[in-house]
N, CA, C and O atoms as a Maestro MAE file, in Angstrom:
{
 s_m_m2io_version
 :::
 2.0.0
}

f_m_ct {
 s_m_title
 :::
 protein
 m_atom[272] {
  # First column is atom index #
  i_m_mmod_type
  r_m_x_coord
  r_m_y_coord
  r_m_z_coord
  i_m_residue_number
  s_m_chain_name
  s_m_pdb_residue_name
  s_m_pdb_atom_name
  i_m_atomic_number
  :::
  1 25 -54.226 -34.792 43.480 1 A "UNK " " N  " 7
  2 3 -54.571 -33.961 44.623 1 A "UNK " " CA " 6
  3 2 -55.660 -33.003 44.168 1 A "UNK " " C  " 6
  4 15 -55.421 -32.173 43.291 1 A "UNK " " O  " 8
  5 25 -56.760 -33.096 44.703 2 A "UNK " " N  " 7
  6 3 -57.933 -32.149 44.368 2 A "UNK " " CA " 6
  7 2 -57.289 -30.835 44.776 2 A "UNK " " C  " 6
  8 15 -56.157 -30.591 45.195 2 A "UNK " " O  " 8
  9 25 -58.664 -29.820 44.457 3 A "UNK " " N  " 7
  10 3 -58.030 -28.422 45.054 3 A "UNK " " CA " 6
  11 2 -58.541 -27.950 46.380 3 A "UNK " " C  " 6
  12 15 -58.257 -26.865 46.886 3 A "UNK " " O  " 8
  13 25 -59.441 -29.003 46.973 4 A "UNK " " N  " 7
  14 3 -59.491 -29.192 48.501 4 A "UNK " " CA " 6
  15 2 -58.161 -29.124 48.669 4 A "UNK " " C  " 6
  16 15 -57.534 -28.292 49.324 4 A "UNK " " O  " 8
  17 25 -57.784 -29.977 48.089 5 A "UNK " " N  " 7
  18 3 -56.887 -30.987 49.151 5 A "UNK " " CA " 6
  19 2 -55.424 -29.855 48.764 5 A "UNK " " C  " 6
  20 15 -54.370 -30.012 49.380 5 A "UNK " " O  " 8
  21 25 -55.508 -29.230 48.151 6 A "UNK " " N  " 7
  22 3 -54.059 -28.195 48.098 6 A "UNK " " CA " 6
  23 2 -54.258 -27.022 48.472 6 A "UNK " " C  " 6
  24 15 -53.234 -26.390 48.729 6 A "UNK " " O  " 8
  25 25 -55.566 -26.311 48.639 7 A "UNK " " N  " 7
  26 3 -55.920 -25.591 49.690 7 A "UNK " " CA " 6
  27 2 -55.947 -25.798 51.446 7 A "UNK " " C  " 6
  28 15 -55.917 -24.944 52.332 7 A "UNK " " O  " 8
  29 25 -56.011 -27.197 51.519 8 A "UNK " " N  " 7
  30 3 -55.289 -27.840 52.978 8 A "UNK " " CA " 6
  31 2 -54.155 -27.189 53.137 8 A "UNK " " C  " 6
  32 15 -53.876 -26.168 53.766 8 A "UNK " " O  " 8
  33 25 -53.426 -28.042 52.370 9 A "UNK " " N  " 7
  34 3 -52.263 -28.662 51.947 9 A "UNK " " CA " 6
  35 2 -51.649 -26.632 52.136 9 A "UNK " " C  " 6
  36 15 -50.512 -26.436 52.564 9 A "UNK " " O  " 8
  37 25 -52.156 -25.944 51.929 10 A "UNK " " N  " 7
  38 3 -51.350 -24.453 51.649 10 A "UNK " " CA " 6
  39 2 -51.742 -23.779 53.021 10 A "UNK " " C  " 6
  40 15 -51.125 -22.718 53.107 10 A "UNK " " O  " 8
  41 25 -52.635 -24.025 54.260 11 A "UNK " " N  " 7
  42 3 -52.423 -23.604 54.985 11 A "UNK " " CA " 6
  43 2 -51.444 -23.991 56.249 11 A "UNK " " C  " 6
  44 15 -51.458 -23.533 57.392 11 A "UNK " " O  " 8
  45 25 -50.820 -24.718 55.823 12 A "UNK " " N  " 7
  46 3 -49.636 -25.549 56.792 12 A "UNK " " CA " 6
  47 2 -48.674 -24.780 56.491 12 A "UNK " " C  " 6
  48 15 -48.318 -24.271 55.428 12 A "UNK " " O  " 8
  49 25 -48.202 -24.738 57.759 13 A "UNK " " N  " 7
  50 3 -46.506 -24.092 57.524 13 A "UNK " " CA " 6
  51 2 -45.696 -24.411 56.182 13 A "UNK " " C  " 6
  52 15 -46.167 -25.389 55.602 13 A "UNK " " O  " 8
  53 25 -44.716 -23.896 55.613 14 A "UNK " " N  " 7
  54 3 -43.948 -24.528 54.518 14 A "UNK " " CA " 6
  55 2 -43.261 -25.396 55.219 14 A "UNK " " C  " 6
  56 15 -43.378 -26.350 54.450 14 A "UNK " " O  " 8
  57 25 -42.458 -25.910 56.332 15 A "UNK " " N  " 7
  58 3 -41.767 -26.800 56.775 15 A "UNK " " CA " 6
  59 2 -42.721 -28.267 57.229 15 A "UNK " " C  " 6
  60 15 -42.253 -29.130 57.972 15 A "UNK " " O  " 8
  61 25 -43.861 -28.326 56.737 16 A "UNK " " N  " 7
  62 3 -44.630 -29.776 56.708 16 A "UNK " " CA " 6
  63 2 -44.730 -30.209 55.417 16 A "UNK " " C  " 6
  64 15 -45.193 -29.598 54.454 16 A "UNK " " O  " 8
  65 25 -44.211 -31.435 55.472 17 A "UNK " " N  " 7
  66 3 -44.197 -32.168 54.368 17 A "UNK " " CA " 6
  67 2 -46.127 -32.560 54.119 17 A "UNK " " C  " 6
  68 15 -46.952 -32.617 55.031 17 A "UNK " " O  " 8
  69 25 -46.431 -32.803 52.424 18 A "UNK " " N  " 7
  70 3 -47.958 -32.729 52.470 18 A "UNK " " CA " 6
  71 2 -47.370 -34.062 51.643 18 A "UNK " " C  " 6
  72 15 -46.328 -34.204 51.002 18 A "UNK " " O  " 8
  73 25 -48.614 -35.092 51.962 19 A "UNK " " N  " 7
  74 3 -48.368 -36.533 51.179 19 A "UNK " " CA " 6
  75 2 -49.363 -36.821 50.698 19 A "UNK " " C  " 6
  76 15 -50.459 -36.879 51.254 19 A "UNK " " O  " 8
  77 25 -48.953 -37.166 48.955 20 A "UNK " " N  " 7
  78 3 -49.830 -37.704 47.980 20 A "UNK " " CA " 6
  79 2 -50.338 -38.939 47.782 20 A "UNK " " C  " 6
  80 15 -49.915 -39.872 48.465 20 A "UNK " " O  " 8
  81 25 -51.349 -39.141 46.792 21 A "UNK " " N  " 7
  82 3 -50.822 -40.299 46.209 21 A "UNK " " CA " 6
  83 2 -50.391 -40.561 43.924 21 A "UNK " " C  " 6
  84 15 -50.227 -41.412 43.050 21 A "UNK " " O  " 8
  85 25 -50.446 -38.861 44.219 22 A "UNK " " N  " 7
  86 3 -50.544 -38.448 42.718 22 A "UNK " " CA " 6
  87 2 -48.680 -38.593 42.491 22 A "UNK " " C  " 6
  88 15 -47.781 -38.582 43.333 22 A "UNK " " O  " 8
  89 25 -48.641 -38.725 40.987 23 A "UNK " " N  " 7
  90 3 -47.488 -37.917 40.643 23 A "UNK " " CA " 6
  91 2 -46.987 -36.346 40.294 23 A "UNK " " C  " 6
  92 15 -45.962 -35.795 39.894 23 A "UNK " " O  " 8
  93 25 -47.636 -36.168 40.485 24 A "UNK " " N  " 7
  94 3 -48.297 -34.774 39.852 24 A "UNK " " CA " 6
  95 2 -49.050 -33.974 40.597 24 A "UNK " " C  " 6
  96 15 -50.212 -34.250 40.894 24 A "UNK " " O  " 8
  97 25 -48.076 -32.272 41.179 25 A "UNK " " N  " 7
  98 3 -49.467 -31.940 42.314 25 A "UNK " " CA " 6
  99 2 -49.052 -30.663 41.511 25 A "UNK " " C  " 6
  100 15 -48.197 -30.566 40.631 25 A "UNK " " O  " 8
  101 25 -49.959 -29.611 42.092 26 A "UNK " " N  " 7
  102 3 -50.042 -28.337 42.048 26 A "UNK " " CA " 6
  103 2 -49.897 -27.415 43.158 26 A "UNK " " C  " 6
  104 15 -50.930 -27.203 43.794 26 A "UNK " " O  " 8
  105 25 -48.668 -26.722 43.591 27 A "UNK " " N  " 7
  106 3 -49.038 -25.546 44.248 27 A "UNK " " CA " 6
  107 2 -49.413 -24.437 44.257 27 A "UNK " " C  " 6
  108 15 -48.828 -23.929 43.300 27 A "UNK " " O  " 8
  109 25 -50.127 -23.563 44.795 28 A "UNK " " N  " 7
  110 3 -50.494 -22.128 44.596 28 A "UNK " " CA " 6
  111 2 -49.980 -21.216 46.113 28 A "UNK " " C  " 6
  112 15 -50.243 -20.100 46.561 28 A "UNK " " O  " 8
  113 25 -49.207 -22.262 46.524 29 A "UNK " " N  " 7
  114 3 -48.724 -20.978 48.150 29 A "UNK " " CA " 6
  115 2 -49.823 -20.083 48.775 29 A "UNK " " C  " 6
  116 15 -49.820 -18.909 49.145 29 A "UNK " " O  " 8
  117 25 -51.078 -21.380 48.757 30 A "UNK " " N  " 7
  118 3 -52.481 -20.741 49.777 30 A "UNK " " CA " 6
  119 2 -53.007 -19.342 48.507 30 A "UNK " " C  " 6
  120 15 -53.526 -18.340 48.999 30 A "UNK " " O  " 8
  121 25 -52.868 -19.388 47.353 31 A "UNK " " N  " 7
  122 3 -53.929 -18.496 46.242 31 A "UNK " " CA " 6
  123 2 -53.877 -17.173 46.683 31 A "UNK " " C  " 6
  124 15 -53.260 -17.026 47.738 31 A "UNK " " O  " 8
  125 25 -54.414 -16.027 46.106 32 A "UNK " " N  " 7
  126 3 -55.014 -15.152 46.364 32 A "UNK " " CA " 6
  127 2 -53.720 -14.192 46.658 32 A "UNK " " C  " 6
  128 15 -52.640 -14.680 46.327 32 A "UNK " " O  " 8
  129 25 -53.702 -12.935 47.218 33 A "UNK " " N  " 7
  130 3 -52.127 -12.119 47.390 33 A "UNK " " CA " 6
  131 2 -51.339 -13.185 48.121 33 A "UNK " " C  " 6
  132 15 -50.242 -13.464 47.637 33 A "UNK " " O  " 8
  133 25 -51.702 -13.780 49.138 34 A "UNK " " N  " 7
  134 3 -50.627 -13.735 49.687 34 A "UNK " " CA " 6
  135 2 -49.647 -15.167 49.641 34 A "UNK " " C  " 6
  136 15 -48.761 -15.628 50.360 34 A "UNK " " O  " 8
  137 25 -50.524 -15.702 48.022 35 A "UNK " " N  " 7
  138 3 -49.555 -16.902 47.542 35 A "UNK " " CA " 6
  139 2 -49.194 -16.707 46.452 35 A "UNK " " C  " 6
  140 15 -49.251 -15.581 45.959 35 A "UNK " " O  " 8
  141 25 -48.730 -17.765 45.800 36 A "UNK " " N  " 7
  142 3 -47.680 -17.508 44.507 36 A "UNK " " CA " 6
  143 2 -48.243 -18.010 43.452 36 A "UNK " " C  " 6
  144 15 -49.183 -18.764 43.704 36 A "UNK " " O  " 8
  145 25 -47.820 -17.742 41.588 37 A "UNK " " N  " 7
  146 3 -48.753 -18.489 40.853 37 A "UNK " " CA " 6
  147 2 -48.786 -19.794 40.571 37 A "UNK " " C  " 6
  148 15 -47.665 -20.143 40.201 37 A "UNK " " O  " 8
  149 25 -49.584 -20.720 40.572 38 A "UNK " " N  " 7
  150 3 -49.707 -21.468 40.227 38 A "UNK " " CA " 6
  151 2 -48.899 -22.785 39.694 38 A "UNK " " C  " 6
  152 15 -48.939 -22.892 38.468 38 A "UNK " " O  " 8
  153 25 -48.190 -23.786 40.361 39 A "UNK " " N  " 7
  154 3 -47.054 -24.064 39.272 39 A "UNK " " CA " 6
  155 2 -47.675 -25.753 38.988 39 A "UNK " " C  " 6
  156 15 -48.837 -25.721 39.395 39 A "UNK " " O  " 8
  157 25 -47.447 -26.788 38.605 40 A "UNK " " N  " 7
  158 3 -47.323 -27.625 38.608 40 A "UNK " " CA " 6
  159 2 -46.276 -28.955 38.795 40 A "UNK " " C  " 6
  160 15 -46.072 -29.290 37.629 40 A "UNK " " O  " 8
  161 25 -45.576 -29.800 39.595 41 A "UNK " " N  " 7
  162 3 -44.669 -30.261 40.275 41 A "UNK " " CA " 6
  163 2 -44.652 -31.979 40.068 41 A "UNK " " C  " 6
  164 15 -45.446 -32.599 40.776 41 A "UNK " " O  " 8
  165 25 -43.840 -32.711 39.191 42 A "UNK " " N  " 7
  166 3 -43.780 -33.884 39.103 42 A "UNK " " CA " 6
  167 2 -42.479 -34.235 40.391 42 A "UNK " " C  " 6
  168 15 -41.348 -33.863 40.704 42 A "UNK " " O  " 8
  169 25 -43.704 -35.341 40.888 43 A "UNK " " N  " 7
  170 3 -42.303 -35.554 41.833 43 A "UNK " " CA " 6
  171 2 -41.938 -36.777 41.388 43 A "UNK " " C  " 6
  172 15 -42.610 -37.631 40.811 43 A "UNK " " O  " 8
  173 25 -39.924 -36.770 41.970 44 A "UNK " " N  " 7
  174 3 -38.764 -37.498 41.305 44 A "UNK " " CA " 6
  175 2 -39.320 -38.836 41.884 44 A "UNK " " C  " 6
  176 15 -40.317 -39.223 42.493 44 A "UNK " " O  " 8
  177 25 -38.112 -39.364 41.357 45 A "UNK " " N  " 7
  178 3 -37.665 -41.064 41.059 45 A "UNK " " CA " 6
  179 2 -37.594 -41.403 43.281 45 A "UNK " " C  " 6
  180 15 -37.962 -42.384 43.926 45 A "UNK " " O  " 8
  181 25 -36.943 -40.036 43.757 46 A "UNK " " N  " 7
  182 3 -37.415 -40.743 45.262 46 A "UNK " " CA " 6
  183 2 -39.130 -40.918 45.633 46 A "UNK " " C  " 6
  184 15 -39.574 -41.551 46.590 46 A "UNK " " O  " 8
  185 25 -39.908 -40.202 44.636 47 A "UNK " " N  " 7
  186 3 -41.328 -39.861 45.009 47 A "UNK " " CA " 6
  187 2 -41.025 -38.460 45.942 47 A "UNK " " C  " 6
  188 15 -41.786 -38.289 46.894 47 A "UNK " " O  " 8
  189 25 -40.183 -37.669 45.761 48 A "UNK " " N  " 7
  190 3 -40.284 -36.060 46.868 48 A "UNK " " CA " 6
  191 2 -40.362 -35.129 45.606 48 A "UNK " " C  " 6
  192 15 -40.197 -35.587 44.476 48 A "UNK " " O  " 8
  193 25 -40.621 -33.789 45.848 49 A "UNK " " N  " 7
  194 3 -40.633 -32.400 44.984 49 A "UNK " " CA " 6
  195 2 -41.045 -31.342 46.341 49 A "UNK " " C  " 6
  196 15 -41.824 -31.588 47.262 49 A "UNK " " O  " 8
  197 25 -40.084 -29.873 46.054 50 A "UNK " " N  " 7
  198 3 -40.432 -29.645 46.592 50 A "UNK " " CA " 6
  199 2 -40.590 -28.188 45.724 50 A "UNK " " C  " 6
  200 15 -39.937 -27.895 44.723 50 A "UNK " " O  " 8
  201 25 -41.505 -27.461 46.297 51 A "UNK " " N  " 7
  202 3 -41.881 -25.674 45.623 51 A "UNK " " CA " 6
  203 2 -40.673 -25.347 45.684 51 A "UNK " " C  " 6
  204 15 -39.781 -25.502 46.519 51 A "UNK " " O  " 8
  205 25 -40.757 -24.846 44.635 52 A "UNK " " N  " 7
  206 3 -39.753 -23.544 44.168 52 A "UNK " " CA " 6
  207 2 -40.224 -22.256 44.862 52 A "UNK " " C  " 6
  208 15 -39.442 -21.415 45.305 52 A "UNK " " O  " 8
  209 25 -41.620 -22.164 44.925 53 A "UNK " " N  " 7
  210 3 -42.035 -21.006 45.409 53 A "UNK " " CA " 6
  211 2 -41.868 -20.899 46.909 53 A "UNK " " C  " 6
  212 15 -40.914 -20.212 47.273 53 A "UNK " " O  " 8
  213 25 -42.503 -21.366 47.700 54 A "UNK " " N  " 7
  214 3 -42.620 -21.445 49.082 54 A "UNK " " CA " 6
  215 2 -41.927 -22.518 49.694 54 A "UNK " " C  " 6
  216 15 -41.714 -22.149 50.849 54 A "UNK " " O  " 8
  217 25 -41.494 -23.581 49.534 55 A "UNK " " N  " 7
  218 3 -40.327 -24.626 49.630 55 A "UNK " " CA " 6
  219 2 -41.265 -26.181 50.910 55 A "UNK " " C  " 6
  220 15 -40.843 -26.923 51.797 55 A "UNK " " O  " 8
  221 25 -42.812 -25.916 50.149 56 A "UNK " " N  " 7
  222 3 -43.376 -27.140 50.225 56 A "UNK " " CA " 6
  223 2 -43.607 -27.972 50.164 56 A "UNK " " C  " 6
  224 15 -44.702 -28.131 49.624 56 A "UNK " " O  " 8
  225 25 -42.974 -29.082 50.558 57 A "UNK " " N  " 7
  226 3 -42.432 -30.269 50.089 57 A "UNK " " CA " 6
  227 2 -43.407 -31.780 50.249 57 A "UNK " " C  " 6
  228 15 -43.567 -32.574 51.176 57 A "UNK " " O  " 8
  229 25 -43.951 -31.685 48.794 58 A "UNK " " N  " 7
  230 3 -44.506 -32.843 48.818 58 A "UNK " " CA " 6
  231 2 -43.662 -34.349 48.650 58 A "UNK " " C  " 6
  232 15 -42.605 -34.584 48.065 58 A "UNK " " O  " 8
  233 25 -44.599 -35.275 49.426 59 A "UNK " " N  " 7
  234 3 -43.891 -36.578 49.526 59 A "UNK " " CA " 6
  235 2 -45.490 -37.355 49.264 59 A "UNK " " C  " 6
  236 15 -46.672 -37.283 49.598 59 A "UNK " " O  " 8
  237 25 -43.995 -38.551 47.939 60 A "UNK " " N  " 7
  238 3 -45.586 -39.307 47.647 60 A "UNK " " CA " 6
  239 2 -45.847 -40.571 48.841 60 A "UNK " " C  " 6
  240 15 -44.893 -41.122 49.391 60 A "UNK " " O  " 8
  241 25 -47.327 -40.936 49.148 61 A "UNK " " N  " 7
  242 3 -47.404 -41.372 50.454 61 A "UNK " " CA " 6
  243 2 -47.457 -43.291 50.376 61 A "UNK " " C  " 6
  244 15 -48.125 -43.919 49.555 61 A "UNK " " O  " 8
  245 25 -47.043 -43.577 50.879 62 A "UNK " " N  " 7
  246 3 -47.022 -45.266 50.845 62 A "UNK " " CA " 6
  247 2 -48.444 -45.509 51.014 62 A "UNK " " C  " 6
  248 15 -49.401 -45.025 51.618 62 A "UNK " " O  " 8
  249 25 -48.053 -46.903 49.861 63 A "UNK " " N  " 7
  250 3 -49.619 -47.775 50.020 63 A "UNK " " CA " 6
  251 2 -49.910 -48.398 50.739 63 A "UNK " " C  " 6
  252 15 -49.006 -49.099 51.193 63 A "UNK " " O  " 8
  253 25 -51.309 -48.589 51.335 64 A "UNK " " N  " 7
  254 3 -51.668 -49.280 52.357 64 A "UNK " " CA " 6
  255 2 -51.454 -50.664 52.234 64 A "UNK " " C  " 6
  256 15 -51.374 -50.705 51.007 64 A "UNK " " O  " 8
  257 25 -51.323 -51.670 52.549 65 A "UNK " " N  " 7
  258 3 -51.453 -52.892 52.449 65 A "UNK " " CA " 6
  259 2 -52.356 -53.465 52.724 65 A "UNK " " C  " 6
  260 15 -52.360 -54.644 52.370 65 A "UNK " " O  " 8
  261 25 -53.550 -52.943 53.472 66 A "UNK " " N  " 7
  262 3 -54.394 -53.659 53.795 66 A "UNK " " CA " 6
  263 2 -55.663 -53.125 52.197 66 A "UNK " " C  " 6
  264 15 -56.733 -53.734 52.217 66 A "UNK " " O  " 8
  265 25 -55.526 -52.369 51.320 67 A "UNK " " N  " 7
  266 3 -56.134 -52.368 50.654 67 A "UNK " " CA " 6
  267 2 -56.324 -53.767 49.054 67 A "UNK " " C  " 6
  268 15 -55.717 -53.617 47.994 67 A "UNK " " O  " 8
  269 25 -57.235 -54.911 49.329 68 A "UNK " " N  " 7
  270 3 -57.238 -56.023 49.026 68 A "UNK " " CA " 6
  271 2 -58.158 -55.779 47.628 68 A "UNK " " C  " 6
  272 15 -58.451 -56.733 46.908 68 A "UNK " " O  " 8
  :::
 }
 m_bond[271] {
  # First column is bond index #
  i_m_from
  i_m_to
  i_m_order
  :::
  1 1 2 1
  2 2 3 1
  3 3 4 2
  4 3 5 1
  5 5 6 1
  6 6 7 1
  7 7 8 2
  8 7 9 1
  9 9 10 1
  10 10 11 1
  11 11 12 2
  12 11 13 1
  13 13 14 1
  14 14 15 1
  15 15 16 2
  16 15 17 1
  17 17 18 1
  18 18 19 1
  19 19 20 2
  20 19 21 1
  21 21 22 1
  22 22 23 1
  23 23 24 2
  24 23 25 1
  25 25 26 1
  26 26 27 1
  27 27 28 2
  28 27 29 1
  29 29 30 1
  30 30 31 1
  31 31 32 2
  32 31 33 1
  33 33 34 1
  34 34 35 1
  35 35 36 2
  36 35 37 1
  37 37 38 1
  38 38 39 1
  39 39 40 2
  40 39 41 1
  41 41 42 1
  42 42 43 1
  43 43 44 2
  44 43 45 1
  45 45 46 1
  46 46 47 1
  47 47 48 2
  48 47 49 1
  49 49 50 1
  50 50 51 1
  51 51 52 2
  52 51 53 1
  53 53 54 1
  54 54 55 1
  55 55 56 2
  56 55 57 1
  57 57 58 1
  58 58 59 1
  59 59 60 2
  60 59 61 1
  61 61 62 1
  62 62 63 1
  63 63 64 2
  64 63 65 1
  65 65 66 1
  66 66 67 1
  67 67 68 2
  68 67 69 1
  69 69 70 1
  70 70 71 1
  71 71 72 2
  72 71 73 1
  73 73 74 1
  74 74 75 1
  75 75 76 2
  76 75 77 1
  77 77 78 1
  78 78 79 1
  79 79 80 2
  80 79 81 1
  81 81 82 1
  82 82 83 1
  83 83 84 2
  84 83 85 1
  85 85 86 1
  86 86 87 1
  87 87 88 2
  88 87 89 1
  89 89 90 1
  90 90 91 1
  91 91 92 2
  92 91 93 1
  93 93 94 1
  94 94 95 1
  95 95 96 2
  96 95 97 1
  97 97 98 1
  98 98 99 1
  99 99 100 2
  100 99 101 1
  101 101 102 1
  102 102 103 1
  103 103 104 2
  104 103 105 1
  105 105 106 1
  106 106 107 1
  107 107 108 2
  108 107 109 1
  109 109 110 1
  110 110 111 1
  111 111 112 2
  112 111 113 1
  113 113 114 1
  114 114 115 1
  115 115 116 2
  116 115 117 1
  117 117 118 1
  118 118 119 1
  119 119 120 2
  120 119 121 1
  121 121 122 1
  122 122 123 1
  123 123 124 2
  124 123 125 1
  125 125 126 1
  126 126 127 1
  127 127 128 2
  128 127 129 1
  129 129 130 1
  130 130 131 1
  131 131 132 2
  132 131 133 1
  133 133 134 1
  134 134 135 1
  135 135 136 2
  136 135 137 1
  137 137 138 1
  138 138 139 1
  139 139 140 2
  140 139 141 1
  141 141 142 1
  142 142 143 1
  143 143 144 2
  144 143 145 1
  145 145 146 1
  146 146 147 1
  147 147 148 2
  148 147 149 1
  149 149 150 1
  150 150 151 1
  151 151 152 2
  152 151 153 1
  153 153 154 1
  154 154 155 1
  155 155 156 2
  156 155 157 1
  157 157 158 1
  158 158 159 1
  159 159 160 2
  160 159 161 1
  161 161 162 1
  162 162 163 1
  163 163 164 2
  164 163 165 1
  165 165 166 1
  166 166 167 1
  167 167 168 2
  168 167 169 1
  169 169 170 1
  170 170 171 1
  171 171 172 2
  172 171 173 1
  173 173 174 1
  174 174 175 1
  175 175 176 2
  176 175 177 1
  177 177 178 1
  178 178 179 1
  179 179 180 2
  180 179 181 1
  181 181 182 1
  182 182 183 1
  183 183 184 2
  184 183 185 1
  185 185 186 1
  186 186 187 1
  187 187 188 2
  188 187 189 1
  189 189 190 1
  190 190 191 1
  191 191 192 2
  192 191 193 1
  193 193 194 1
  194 194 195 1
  195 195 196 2
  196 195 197 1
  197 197 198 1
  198 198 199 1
  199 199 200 2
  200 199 201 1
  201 201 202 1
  202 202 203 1
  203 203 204 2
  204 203 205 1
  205 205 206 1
  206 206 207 1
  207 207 208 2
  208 207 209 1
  209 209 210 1
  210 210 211 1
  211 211 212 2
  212 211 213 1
  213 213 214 1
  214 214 215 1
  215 215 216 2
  216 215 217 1
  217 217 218 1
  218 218 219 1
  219 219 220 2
  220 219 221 1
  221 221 222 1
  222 222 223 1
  223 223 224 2
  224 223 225 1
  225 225 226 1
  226 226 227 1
  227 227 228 2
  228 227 229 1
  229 229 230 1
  230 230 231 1
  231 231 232 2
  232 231 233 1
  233 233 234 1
  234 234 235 1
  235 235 236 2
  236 235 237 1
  237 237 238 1
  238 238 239 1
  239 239 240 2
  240 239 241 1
  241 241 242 1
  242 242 243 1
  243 243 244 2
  244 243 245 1
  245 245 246 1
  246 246 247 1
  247 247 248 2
  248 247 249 1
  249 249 250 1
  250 250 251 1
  251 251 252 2
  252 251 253 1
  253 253 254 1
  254 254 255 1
  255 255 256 2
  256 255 257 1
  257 257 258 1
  258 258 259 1
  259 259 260 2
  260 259 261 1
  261 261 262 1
  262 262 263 1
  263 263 264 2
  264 263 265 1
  265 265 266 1
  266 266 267 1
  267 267 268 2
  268 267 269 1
  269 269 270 1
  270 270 271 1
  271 271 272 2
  :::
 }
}
């Protein structure tokens, strides 16, 4: 997940799930005061993790099939 893409990813409510295709994301609870530091998040054996900090719950995202 770039840091576009978790700066998206941090202006969504905490109750939207954000979908990867990493194992491995980073939250920062939207940076700056009014987010949290920095953590890093392997998600489990279901492919889910969710923040400890803000309770953002990434889900890793299914593969396309049409990609040949």
């Amino acid at each position: 997940m770039s840091e576009a893409q978790i700066g998206e990813a941090a202006t969504q409510p905490s109750s939207q799930k954000v979908f990867t295709t990493e194992t491995r994301v980073a939250c920062n609870g939207n940076g700056g005061a009014l987010g949290h530091p920095q953590v890093w998040l392997a998600l489990g054996g279901d492919g889910q993790v969710t923040c400890p900090y803000c309770s953002r719950d990434f889900v890793k995202a299914a593969a396309d099939a049409d990609d040949s």
